[in-house]
Backbone atoms as SQL, in Angstrom:
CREATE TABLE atoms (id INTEGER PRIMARY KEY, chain TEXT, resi INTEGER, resn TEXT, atom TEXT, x REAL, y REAL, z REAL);
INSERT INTO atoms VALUES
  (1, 'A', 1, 'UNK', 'N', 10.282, -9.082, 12.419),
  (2, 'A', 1, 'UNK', 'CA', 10.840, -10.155, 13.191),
  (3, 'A', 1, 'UNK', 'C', 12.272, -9.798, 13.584),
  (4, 'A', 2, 'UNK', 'N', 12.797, -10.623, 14.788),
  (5, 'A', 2, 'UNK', 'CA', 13.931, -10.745, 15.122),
  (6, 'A', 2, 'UNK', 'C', 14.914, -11.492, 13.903),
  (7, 'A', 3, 'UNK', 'N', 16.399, -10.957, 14.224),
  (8, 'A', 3, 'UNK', 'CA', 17.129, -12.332, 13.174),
  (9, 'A', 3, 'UNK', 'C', 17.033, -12.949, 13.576),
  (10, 'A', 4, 'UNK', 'N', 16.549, -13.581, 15.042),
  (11, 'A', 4, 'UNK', 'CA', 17.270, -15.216, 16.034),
  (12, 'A', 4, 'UNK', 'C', 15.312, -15.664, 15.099),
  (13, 'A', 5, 'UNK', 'N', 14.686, -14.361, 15.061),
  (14, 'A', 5, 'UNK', 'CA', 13.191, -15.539, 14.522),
  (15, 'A', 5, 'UNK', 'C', 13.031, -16.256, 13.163),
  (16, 'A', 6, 'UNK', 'N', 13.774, -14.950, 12.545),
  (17, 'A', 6, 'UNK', 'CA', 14.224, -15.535, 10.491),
  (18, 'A', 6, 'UNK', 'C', 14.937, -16.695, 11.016),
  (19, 'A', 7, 'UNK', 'N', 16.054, -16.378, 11.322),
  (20, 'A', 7, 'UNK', 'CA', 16.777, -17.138, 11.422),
  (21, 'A', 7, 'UNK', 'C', 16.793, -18.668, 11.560),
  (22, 'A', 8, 'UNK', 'N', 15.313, -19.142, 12.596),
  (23, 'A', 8, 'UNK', 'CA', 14.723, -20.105, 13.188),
  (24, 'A', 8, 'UNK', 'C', 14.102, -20.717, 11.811),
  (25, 'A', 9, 'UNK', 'N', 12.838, -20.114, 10.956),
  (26, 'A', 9, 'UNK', 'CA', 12.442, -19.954, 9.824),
  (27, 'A', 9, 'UNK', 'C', 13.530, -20.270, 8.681),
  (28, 'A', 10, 'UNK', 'N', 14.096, -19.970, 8.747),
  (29, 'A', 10, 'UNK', 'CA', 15.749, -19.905, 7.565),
  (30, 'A', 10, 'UNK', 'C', 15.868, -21.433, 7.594),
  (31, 'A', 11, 'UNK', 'N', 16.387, -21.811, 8.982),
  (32, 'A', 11, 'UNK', 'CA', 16.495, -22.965, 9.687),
  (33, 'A', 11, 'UNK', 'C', 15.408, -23.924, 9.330),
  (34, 'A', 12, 'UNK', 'N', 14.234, -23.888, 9.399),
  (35, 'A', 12, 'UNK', 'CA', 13.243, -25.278, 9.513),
  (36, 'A', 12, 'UNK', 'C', 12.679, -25.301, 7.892),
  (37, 'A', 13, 'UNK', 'N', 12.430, -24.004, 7.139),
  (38, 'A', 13, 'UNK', 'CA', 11.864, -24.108, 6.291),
  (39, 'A', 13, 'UNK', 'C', 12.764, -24.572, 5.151),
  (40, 'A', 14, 'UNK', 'N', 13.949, -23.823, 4.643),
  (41, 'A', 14, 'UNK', 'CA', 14.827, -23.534, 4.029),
  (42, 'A', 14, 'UNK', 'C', 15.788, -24.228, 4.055),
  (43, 'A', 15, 'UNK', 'N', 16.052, -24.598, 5.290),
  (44, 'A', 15, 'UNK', 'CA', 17.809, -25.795, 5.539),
  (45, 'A', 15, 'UNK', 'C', 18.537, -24.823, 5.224),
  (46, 'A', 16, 'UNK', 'N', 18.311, -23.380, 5.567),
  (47, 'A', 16, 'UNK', 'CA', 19.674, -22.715, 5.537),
  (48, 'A', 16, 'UNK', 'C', 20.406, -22.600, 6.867),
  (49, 'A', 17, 'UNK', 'N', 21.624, -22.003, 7.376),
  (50, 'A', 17, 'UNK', 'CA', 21.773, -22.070, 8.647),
  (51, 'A', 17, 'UNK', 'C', 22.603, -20.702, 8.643),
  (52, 'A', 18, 'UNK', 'N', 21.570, -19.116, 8.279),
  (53, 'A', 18, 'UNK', 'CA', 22.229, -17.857, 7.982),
  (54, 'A', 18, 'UNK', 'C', 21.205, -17.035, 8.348),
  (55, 'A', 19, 'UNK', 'N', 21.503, -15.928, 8.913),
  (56, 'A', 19, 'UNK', 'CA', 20.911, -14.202, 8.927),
  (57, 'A', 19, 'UNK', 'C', 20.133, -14.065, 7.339),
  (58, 'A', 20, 'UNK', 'N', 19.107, -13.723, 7.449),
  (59, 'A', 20, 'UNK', 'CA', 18.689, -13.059, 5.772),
  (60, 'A', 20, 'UNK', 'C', 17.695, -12.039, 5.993),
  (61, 'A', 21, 'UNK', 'N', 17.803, -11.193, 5.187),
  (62, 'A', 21, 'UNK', 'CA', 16.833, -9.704, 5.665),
  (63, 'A', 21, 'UNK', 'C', 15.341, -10.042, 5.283),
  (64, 'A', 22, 'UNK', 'N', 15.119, -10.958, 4.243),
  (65, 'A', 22, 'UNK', 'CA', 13.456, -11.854, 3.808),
  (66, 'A', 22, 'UNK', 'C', 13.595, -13.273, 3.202),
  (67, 'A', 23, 'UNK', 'N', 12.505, -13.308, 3.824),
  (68, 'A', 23, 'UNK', 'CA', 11.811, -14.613, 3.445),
  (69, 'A', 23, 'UNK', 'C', 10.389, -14.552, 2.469),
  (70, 'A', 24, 'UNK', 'N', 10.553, -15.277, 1.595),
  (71, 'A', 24, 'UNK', 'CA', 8.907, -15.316, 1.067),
  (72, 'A', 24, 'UNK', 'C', 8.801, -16.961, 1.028),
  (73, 'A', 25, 'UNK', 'N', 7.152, -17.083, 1.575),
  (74, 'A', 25, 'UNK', 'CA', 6.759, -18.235, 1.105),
  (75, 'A', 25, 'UNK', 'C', 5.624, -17.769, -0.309),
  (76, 'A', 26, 'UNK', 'N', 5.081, -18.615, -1.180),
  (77, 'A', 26, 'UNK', 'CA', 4.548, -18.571, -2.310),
  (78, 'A', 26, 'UNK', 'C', 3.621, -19.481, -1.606),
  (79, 'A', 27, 'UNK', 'N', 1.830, -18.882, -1.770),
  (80, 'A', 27, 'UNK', 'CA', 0.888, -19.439, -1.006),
  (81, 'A', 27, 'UNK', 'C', 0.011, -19.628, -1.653),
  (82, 'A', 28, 'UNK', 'N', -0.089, -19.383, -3.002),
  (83, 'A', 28, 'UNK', 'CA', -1.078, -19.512, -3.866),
  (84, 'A', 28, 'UNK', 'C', -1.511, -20.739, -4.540),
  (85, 'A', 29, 'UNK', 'N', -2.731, -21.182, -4.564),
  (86, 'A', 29, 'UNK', 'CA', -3.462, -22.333, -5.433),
  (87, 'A', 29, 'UNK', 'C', -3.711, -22.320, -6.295),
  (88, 'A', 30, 'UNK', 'N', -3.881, -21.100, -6.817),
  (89, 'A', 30, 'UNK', 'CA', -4.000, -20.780, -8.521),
  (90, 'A', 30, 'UNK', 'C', -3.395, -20.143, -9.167),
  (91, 'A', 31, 'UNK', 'N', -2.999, -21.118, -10.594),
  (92, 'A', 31, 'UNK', 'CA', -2.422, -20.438, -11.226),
  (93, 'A', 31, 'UNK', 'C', -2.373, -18.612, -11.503),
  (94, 'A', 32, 'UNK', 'N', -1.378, -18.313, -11.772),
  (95, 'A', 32, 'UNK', 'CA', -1.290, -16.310, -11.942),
  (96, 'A', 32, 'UNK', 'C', -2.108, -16.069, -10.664),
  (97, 'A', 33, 'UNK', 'N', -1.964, -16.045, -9.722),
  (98, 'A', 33, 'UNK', 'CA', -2.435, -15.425, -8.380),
  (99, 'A', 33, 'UNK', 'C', -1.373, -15.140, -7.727),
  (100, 'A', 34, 'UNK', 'N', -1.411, -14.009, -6.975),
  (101, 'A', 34, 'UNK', 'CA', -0.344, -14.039, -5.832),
  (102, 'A', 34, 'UNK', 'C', -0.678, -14.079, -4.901),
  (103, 'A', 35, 'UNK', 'N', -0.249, -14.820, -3.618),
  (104, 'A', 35, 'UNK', 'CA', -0.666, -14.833, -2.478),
  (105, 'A', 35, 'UNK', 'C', 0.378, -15.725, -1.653),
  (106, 'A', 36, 'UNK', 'N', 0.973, -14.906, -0.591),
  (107, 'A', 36, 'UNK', 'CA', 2.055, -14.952, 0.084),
  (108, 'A', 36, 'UNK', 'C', 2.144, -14.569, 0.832),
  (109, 'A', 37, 'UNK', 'N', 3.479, -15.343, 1.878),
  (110, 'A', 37, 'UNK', 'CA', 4.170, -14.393, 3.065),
  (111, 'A', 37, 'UNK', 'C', 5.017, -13.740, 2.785),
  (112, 'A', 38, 'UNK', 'N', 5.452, -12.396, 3.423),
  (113, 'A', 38, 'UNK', 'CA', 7.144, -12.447, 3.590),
  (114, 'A', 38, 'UNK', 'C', 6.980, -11.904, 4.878),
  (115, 'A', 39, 'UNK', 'N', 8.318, -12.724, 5.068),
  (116, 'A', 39, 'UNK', 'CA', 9.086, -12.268, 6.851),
  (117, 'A', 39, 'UNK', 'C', 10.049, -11.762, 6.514),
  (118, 'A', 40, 'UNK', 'N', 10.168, -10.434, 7.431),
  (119, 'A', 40, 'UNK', 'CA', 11.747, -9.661, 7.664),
  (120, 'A', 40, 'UNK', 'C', 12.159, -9.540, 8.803),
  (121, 'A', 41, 'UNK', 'N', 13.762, -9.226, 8.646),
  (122, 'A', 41, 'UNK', 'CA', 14.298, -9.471, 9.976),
  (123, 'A', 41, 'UNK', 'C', 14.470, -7.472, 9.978),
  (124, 'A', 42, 'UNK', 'N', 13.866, -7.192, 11.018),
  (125, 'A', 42, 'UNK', 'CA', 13.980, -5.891, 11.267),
  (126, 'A', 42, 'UNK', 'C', 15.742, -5.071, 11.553),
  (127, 'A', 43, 'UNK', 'N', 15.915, -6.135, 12.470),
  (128, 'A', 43, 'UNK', 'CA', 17.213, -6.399, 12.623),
  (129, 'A', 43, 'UNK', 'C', 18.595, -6.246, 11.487),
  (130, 'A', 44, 'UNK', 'N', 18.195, -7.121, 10.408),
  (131, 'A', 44, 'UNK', 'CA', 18.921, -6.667, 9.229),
  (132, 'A', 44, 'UNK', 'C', 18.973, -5.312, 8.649),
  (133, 'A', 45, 'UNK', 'N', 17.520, -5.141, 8.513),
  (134, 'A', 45, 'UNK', 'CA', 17.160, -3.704, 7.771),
  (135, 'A', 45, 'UNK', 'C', 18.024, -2.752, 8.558),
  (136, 'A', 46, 'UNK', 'N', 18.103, -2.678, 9.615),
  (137, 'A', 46, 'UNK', 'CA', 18.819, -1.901, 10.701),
  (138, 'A', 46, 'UNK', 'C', 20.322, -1.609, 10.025),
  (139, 'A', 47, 'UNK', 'N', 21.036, -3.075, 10.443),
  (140, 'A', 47, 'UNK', 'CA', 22.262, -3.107, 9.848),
  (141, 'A', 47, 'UNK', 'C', 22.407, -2.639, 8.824),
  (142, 'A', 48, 'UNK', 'N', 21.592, -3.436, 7.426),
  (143, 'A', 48, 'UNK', 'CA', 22.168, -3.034, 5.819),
  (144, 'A', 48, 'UNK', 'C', 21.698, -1.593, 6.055),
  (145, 'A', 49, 'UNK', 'N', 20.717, -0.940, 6.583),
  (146, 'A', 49, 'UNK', 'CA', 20.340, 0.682, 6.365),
  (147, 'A', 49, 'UNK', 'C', 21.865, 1.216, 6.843),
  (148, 'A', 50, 'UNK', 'N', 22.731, 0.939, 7.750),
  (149, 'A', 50, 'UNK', 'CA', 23.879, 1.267, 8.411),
  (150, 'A', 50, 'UNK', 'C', 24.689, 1.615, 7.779),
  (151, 'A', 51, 'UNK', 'N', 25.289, 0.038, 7.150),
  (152, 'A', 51, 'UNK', 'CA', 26.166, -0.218, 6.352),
  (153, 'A', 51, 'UNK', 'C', 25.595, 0.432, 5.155),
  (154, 'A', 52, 'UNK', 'N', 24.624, 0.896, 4.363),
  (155, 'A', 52, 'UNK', 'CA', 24.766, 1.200, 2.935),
  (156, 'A', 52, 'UNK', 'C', 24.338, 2.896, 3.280),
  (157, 'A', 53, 'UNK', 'N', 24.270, 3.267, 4.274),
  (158, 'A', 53, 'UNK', 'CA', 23.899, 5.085, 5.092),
  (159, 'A', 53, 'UNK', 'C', 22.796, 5.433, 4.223),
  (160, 'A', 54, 'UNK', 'N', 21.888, 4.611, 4.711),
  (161, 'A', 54, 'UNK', 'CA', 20.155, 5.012, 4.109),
  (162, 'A', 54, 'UNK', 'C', 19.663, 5.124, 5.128),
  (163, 'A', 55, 'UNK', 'N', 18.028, 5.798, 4.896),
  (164, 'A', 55, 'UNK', 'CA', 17.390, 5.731, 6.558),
  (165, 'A', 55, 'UNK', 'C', 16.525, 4.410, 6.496),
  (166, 'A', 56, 'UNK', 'N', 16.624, 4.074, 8.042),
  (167, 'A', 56, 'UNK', 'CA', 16.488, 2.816, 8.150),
  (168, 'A', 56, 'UNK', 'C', 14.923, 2.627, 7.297),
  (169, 'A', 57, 'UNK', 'N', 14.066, 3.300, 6.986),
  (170, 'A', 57, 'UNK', 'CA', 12.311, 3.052, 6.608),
  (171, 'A', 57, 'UNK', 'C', 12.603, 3.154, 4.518),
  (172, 'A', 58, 'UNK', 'N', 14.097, 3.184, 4.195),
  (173, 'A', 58, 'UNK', 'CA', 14.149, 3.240, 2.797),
  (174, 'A', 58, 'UNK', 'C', 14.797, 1.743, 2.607),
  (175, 'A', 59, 'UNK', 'N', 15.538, 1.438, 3.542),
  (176, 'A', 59, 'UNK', 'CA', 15.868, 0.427, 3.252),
  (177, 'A', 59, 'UNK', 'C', 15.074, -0.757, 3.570),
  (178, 'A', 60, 'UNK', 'N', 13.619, -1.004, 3.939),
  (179, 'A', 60, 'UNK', 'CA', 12.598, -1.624, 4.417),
  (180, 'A', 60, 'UNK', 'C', 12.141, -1.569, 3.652),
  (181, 'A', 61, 'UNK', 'N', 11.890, -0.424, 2.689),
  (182, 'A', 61, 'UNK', 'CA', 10.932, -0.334, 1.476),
  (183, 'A', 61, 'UNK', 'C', 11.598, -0.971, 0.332),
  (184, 'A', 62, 'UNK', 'N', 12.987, -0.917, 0.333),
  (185, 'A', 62, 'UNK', 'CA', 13.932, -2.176, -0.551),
  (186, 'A', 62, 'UNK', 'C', 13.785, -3.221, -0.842),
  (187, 'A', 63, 'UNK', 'N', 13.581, -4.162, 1.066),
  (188, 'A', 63, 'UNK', 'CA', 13.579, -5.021, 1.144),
  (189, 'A', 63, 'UNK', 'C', 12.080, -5.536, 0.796),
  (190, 'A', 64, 'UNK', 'N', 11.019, -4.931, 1.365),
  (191, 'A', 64, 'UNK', 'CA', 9.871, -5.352, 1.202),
  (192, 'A', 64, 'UNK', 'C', 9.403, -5.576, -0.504),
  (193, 'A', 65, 'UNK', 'N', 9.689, -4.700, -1.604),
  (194, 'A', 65, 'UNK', 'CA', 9.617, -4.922, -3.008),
  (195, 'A', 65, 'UNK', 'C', 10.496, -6.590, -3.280),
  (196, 'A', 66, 'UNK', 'N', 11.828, -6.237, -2.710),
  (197, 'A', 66, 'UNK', 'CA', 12.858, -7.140, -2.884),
  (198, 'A', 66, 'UNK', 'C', 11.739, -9.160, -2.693),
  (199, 'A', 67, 'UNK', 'N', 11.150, -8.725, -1.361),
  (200, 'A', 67, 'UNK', 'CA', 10.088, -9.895, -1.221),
  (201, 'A', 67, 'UNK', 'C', 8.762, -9.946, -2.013),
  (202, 'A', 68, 'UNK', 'N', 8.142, -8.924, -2.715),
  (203, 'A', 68, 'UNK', 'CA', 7.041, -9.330, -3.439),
  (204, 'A', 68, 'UNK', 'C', 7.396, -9.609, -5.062),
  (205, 'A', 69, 'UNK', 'N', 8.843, -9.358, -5.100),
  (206, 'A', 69, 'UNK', 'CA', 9.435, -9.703, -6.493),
  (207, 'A', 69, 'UNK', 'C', 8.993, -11.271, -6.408),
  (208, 'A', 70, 'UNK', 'N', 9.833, -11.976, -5.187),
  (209, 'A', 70, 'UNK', 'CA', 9.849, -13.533, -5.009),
  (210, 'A', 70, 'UNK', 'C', 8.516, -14.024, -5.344),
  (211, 'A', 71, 'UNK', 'N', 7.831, -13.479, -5.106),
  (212, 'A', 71, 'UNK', 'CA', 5.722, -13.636, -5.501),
  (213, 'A', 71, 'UNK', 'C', 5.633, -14.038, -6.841);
């Protein structure tokens, strides 16, 4: 996703009103199951890969663990 799309998401779901590199929703009906979204802002990954001088597909793989932790 775009940040302006997290961002939107950030916005309606969350009541936040900020940039964030993921989102997880928790989708599961049963107990000890996982089953979920996560949204990323590609956009971020871009930046933080920048700012921290990783390649941009390590810092995706960061973020993406970073969201199935939230699970």
């Amino acid at each position: 996703m775009t940040d302006e799309q997290l961002l939107e998401i950030n916005r309606q779901h969350l009541n936040h009103d900020y940039y964030t590199d993921v989102i997880t929703f928790d989708n599961s009906d049963i107990a000890n199951a996982i089953e979920g979204d996560i949204f990323i802002s590609i956009d971020r990954i871009r930046d933080n890969a920048k700012q921290l001088n990783l390649k941009v597909d390590e810092e995706l793989q960061r973020v993406m663990v970073h969201g199935l932790l939230h699970l």
